[in-house]
N, C-alpha and C positions, 0 to 999 in steps of 0.2 A: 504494500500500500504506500512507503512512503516512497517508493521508488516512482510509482506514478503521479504521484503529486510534484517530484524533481522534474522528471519530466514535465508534464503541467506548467510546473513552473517556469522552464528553460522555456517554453514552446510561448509563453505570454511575455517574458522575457525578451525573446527576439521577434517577437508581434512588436512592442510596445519603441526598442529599437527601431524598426524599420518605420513604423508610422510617427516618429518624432524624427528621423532621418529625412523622410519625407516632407512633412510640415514643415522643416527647415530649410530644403530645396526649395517649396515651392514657393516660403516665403522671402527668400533671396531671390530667387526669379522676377516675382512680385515688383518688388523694389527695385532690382537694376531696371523693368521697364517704367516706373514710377520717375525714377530718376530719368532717365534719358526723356521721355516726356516733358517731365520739367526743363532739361536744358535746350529743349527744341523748344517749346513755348518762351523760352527766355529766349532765343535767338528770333525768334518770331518778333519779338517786343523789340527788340533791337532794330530792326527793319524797319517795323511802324516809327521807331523814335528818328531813322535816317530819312525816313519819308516827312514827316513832319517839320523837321527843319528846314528839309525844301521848303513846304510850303510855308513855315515861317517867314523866310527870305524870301518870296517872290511878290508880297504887298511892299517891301521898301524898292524892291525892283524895279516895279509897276512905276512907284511912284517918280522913282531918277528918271524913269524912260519917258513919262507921260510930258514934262517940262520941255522936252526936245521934240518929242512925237506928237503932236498935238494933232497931227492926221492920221494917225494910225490907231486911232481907235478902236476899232473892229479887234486890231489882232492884241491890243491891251483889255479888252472886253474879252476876247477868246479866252484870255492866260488865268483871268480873274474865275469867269464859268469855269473853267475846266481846274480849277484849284480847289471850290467851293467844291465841287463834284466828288475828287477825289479826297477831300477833304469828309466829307460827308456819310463815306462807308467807314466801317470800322474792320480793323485788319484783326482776320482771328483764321483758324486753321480748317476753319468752312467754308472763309469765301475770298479763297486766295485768288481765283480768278475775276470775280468783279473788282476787285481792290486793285490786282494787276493791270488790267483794262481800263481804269479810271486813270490811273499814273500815265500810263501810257500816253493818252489822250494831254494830259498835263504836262508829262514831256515833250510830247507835240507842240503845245502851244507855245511852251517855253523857248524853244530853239526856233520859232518863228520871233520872239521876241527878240531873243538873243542877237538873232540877224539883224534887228531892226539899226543897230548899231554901225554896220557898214555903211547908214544909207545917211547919217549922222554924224560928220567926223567933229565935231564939238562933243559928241556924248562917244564918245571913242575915246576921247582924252577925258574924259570928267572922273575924278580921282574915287567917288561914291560909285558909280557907275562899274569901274574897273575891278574895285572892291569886292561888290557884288556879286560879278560875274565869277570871281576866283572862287567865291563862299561856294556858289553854289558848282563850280565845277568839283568842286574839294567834297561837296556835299554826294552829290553820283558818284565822286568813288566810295564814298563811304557806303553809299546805298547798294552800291554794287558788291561791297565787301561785304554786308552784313546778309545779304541774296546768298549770296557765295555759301558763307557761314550757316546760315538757318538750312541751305540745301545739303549739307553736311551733315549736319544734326540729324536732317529729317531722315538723311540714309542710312544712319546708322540705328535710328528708331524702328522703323519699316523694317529694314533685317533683322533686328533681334524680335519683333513683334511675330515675324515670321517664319523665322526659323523653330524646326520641331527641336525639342516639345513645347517649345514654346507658346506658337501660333495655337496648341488647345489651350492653355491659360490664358492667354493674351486674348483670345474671345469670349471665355468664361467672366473674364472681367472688365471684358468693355471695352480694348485698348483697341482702338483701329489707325489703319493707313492713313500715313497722311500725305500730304501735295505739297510736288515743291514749287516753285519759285522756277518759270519756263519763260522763254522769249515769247515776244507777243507778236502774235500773225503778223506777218510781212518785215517784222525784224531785221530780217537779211537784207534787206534795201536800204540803201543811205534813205533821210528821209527827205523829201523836195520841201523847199523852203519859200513860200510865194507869199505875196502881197499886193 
């Protein structure tokens, strides 16, 4: 009799082992995709705060251009809507592509602006003006960098969400795919700058 209770014992013994083995795998699993979530939502936030800057700088923009352009209207009215626009959605990990599409459009207007300067050589040399224009060049590589970055983030998220055994935990708890940060249709093309 006490021979089958050692056993017994041994046999709940290495039950109680493997299901606290386990529990501790799955809740390190757990957490490495918690974590990597979180560092991709932080890179996420980093993009919005490079986008945002832009659009800080393009009302003092507006404003140096508008003193010299006083006929270009239209394309200072464009940069203004298409700021408000992209201003307007909120950047989160659902709607990476209207956020992307809106910038775009934003960018659009902006490098119509930017040109506007050629056609101005008083606002060519004006030291605000000049200023500006460096912020915000300084500002798209940041923007570019922080794109770069959160698409990094996002591929190392996505792989480990997906890799077995992963991908059955990673569904059990809700973790899904997420988007990166893609060129926007017709990217490939310089873009035509008219007025």
């Amino acid at each position: 009799m006490k021979k089958v209770y050692l056993i017994l014992l041994i046999i709940l013994a290495v039950i109680a082992v493997v299901i606290v083995t386990g529990a501790l795998w799955v809740k390190g699993m757990y957490n490495d995709m918690i974590t990597l979530e979180e560092e991709t939502t932080t890179e996420l936030a980093k993009v919005q705060s490079a986008y945002q800057r832009r659009a800080d700088l393009i009302p003092n923009l507006v404003e140096v251009v508008k003193g010299y352009a006083t006929h270009e209207k239209e394309t200072l009215e464009g940069v203004v809507s298409a700021r408000s626009k992209a201003t307007s959605i909120t950047l989160d990990a659902d709607n990476i592509k209207a956020y992307q599409q809106a910038q775009g459009e934003l960018s659009s207007a902006l490098s119509r602006l930017l040109a506007v300067h050629e056609a101005y050589p008083d606002l060519k040399a004006n030291e605000n003006f000049r200023e500006l224009q460096v912020q915000l060049e300084g500002t798209e590589n940041r923007i570019n960098e922080a794109r770069n970055k959160y698409n990094l983030a996002v591929q190392q998220y996505n792989i480990t969400i997906r890799r077995f055994p992963n991908n059955i935990f990673a569904g059990m708890f809700g973790f899904e795919k997420m988007d990166k940060f893609e060129a926007a249709a017709g990217a490939e093309k310089a873009p035509e700058v008219k007025f």
